[in-house]
C-alpha positions as CSV (number, residue, x, y, z in Angstrom):
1,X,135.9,46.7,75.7
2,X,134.6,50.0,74.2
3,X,132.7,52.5,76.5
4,X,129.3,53.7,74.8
5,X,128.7,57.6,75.5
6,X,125.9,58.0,76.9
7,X,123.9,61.4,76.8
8,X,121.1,62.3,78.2
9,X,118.3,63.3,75.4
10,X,117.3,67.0,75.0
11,X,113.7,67.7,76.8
12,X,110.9,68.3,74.2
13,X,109.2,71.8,73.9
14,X,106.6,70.2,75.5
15,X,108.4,69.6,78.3
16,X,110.4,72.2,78.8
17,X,106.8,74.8,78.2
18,X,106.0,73.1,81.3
19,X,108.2,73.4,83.6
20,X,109.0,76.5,82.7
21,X,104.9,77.4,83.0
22,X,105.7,76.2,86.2
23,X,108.6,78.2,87.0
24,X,106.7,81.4,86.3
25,X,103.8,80.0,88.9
26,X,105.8,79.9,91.6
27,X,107.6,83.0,91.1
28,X,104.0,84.5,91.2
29,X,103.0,82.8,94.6
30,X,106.6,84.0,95.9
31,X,105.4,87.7,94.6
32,X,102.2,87.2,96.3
33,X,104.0,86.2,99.8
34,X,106.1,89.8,98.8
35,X,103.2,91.9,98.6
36,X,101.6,90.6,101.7
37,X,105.6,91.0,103.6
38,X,105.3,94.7,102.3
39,X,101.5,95.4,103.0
40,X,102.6,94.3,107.0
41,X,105.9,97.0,106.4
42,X,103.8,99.6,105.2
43,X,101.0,99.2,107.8
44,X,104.0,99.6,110.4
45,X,105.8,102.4,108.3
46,X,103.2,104.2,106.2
47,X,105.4,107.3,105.5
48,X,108.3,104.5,104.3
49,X,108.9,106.3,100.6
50,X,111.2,103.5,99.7
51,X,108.5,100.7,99.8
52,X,106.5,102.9,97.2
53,X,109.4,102.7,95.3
54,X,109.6,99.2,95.4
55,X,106.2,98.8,94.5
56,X,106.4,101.8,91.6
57,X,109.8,99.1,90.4
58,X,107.3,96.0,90.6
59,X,104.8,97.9,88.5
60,X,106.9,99.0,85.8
61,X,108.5,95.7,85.1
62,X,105.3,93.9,85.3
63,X,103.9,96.7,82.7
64,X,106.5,95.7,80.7
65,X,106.0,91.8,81.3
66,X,102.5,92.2,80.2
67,X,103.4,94.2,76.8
68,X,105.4,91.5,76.4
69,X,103.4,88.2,76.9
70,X,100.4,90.2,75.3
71,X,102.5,91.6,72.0
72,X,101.6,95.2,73.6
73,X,103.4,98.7,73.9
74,X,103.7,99.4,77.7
75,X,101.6,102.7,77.0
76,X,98.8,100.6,76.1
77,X,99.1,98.2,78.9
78,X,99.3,102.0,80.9
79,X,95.6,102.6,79.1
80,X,94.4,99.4,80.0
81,X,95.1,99.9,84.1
82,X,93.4,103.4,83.8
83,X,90.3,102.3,82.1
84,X,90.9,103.9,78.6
């Protein structure tokens, strides 16, 4: 008696879009439930320079996420929060 190999197929693109779309969903809710930890350390620290610097690290990479997802230069995703 012969074994048959079995493998498990690939996921489509289909798929795989998916539940990476949903991935990057929760990872936003879970940055959402950040802010809100950090709005409550701030309130209790307001002089806490190293929660600005988390925040100014946040920022930056979600400039860059942006200029990414929206075939952008960061600088122009920099015009676009000041209005220009």
């Amino acid at each position: 008696m012969t074994k048959r190999k079995t493998t498990k197929p690939e996921p489509t693109a289909a798929e795989m879009y998916a539940a990476r779309r949903n991935d990057i969903a929760r990872l936003l809710d879970v940055l959402q439930m950040h802010l809100d930890i950090n709005d409550k350390e701030h309130a209790a620290a307001p002089a806490n320079w190293g929660l600005v610097g988390n925040l100014g690290k946040v920022r930056e990479d979600l400039v860059n996420l942006v200029g990414f997802m929206a075939n952008m230069d960061p600088e122009h995703v920099e015009e676009f929060l000041k209005g220009e």
